[in-house]
C-alpha positions in Angstrom: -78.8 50.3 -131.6 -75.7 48.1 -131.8 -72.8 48.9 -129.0 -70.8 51.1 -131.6 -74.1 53.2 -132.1 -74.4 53.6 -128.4 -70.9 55.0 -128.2 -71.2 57.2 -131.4 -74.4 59.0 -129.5 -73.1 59.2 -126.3 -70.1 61.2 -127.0 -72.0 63.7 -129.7 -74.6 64.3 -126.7 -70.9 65.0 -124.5 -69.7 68.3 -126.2 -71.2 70.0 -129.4 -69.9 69.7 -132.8 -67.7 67.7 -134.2 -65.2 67.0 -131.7 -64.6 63.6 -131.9 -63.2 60.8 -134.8 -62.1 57.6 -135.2 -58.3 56.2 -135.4 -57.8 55.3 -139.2 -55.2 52.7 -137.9 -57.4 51.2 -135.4 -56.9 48.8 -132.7 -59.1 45.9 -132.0 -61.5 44.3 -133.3 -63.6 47.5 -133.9 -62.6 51.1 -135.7 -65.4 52.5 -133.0 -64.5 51.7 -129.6 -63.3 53.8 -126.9 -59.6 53.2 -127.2 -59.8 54.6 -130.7 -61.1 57.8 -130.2 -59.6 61.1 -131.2 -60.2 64.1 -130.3 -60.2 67.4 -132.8 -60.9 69.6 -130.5 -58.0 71.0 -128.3 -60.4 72.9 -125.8 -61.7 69.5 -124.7 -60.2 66.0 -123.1 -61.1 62.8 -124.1 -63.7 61.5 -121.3 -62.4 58.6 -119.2 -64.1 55.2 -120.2 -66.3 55.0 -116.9 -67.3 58.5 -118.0 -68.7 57.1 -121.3 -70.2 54.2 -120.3 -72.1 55.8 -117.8 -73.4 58.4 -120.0 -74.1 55.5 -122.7 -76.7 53.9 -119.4 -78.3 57.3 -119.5 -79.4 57.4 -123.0 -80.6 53.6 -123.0 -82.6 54.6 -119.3 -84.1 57.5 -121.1 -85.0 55.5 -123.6 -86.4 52.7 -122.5 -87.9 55.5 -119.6 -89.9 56.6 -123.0 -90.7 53.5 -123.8 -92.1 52.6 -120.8 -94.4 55.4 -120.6 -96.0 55.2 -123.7 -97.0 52.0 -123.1 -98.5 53.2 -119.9 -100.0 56.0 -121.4 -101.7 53.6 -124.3 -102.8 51.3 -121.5 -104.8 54.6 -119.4 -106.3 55.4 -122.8 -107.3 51.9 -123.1 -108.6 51.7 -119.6 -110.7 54.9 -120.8 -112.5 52.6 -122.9 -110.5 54.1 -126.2 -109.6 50.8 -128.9 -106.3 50.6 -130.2 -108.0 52.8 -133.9 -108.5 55.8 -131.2 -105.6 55.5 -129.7 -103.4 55.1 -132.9 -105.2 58.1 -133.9 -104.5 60.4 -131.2 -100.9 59.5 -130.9 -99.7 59.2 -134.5 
């Protein structure tokens, strides 16, 4: 995922719905970047920035966290004596 992708996800795993946009008449060199954020939803603040990125670094850890163990996982099968067909098979 780019850095505008990472940003989109993190704030729709923030609060449900669609509470979030985009400035039309954006600043920057990107439309989707923190400082252009709008928020629809009167119930809820706009996070800080630190609040963002830090909840971008906890998607990417989780993913790469996933990552990481099925690789593990593929090598324990493989350490079974399962090939790479066997395994393929098991885990889709």
């Amino acid at each position: 995922m780019n850095n505008q992708e990472w940003l989109s996800h993190a704030l729709a795993q923030m609060h449900s719905g669609q509470w979030f946009g985009w400035r039309k008449d954006y600043t920057g060199s990107e439309r989707m970047s923190y400082e252009n954020i709008i928020v629809h939803d009167s119930s809820i603040t706009k996070p800080t920035e630190a609040e963002v990125n830090a909840k971008i670094q906890e998607l990417k850890d989780a993913e790469q966290t996933a990552i990481d163990k099925k690789a593990s996982g593929k090598q324990k099968l493989k350490d079974l004596g399962l090939d790479d067909a066997e395994i393929n098979a098991l885990i889709g």
